[in-house]
C-alpha positions in Angstrom: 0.0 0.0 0.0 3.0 2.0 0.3 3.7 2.6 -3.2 -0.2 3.7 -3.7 -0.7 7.1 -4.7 -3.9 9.3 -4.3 -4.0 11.1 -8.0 -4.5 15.0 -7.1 -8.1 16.5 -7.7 -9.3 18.2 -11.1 -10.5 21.3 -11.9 -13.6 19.0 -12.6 -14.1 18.0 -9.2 -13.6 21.1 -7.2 -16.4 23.6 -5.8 -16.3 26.9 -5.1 -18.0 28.8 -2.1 -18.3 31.7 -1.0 -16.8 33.1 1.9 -17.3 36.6 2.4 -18.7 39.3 0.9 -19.1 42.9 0.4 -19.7 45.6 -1.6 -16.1 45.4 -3.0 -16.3 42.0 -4.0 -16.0 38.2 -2.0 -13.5 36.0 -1.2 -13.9 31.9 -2.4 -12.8 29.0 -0.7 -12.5 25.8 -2.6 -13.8 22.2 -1.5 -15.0 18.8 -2.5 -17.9 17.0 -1.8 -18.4 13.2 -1.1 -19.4 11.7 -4.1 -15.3 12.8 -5.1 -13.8 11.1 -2.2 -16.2 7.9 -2.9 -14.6 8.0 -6.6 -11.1 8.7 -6.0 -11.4 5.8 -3.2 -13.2 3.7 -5.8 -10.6 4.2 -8.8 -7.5 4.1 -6.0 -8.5 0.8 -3.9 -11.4 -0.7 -5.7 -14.8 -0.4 -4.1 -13.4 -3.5 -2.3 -10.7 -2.2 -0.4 -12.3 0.0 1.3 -15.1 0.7 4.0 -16.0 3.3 6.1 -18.2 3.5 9.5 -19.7 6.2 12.2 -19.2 6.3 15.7 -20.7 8.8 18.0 -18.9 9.6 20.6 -20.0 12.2 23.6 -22.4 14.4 21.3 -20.4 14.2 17.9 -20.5 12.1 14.8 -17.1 10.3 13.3 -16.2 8.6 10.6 -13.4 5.9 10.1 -12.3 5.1 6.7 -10.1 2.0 6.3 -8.2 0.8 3.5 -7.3 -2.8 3.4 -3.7 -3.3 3.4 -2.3 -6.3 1.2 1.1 -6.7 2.4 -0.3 -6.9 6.1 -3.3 -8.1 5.4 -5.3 -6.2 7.4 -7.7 -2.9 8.1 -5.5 0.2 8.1 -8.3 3.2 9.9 -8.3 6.6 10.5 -11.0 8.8 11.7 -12.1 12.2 12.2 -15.1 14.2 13.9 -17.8 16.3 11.5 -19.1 19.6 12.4 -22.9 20.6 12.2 -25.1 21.3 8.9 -27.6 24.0 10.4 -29.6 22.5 6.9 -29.4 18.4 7.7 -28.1 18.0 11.1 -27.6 14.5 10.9 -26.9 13.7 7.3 -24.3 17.2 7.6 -22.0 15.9 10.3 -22.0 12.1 8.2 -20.9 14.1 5.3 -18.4 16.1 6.7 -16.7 13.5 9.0 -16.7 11.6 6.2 -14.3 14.2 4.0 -12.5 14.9 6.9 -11.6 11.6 7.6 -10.7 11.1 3.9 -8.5 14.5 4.1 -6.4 12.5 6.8 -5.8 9.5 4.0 -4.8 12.8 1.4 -7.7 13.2 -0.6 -8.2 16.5 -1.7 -5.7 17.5 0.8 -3.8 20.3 -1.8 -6.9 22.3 -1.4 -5.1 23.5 1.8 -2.4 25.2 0.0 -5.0 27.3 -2.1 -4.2 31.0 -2.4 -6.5 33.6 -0.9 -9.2 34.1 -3.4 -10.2 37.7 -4.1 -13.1 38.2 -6.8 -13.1 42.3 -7.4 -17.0 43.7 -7.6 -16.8 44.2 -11.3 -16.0 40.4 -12.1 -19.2 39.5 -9.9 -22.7 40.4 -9.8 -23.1 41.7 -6.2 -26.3 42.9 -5.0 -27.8 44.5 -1.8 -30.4 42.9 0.0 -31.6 46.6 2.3 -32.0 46.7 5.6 -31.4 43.1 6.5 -28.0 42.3 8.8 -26.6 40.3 5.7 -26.1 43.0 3.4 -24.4 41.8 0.6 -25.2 38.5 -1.3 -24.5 37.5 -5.0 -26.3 34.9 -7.4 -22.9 34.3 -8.9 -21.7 30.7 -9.3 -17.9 30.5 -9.5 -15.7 27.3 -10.7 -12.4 26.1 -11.4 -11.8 26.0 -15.1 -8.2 25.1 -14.4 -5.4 23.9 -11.9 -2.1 22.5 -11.9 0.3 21.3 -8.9 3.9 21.6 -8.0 6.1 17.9 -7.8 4.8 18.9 -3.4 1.3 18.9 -4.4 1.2 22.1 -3.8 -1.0 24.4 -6.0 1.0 26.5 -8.4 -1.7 28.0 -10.7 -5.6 28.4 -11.3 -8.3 30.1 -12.9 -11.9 30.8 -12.1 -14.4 32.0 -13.8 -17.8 33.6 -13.1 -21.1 32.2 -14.5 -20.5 34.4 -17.5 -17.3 32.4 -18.3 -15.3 35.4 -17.8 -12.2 34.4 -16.0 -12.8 36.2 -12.4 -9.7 35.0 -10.6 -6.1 33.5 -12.3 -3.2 33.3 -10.6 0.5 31.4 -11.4 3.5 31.2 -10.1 5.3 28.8 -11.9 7.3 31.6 -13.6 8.3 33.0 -9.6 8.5 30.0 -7.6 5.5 30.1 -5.8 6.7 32.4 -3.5 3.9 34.9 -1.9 5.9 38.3 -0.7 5.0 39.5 2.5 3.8 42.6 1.9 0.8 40.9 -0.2 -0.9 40.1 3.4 -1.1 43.6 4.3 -3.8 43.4 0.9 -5.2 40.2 1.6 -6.6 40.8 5.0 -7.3 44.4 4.5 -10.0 42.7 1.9 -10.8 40.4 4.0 -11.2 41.2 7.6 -12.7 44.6 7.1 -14.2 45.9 10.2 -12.9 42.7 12.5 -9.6 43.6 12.5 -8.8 47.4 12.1 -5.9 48.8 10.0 -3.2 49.4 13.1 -3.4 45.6 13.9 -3.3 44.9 10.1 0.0 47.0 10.1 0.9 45.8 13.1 0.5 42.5 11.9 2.4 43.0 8.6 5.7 44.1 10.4 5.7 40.7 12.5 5.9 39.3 9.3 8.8 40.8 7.8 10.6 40.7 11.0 10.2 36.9 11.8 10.1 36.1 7.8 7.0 34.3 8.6 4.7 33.9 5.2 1.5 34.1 6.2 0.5 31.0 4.6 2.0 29.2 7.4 -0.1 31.1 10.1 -2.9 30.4 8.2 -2.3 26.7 8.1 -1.0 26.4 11.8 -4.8 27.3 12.6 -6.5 25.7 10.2 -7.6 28.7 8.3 -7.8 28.3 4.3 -8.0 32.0 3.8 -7.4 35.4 5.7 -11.0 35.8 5.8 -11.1 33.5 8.5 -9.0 35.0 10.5 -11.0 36.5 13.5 -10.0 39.1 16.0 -9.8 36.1 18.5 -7.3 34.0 16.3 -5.3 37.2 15.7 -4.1 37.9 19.1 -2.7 34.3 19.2 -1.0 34.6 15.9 0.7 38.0 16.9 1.8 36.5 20.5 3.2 33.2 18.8 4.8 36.0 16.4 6.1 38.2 18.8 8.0 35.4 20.8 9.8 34.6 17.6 13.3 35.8 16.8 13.8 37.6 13.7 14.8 35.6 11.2 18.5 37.8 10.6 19.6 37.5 14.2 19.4 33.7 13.9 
């Protein structure tokens, strides 16, 4: 099973959703449902060699996926909890324990290393609803038209388009190493944050950055954020502390 290899996703096969939204434009994160990780496993193991179960344990619903292992001829599991659909309680947390736990055997697992998605307001229709809290909303539908990955799985180019086909996103950087400067987070959560965090700590946040040499992809990930949109006030005093108590990058 060692030599088995879990084929990267398609452009086919990925969803996008929005994440935020406002009168500027939204941010997209990118995701796969199920049915994909029922494929993949299907065309990877055979619809044979593999099963999968729930468990709930003190309030919460996991799922185990197993793969049967050849050479040791046994069950290899592992497992993972889902969180609640407010649509389909039940069916929601199945679902998503479900990806989850096939996220831990790789599926899908480059969609971690997704850039922050911006879509400006003139590449999407985005409408106001009035007076209701949820001002916002768009009946846009965004998908990936193409993607391509590094030799690390690592996404290193895409482009999305809008329902118009117009390409609303694109971004590569096979031609500079994939390397996202610094002083492109200042942008990305000055989108994305607005009024959660305010433009001091953005600033503030920036120069920990440069000084530690810390990309902010890596803060992102160490929380289990896919985008800076997620990044709430609460998340950011723990990111700046962590920061802080860094050394600067020269000095080591």
């Amino acid at each position: 099973m060692r030599d088995i290899a879990i084929r990267l996703l398609r452009a086919s096969e990925i969803e996008c959703r929005v994440s935020t939204i406002n009168e500027k434009g939204l941010s997209l994160l990118l995701f796969k449902d199920a049915r994909v990780d029922q494929k993949i496993l299907d065309e990877t193991f055979t619809p044979f060699g593999w099963k999968r179960s729930h468990q709930a344990i003190d309030g919460n619903l996991y799922c185990t996926v197993e793969i049967w292992d050849e050479e040791k001829e046994q069950w290899i599991a592992k497992q993972d909890v889902g969180t609640v659909s407010y649509s389909e309680k039940e069916k929601g947390q199945a679902s998503d324990s479900f990806k989850r736990a096939c996220f831990n055997w790789g599926l899908g697992r480059e969609l971690y290393t997704a850039p922050f998605i911006w879509i400006p307001a003139g590449k999407a229709d985005i409408q106001k609803r009035g007076k209701e809290e949820q001002k916002y909303y768009t009946n846009d539908r965004f998908s990936v038209h193409s993607i391509s990955y590094n030799e690390e799985r690592v996404i290193d180019s895409i482009i999305i388009i809008n329902s118009r086909g117009q390409t609303a996103y694109s971004m590569d950087t096979r031609k500079n190493n994939g390397t996202k400067k610094i002083s492109s987070a200042k942008k990305e959560m000055e989108k994305a944050t607005g009024d959660m965090i305010g433009t001091n700590e953005i600033a503030e946040f920036e120069k920990e950055l440069e000084r530690t040499e810390v990309a902010l992809d890596t803060v992102l990930k160490r929380y289990r954020l896919q985008s800076a949109a997620q990044l709430t006030p609460e998340i950011y005093g723990k990111a700046m502390k962590s920061l802080k108590n860094s050394k600067d990058r020269t000095a080591a």
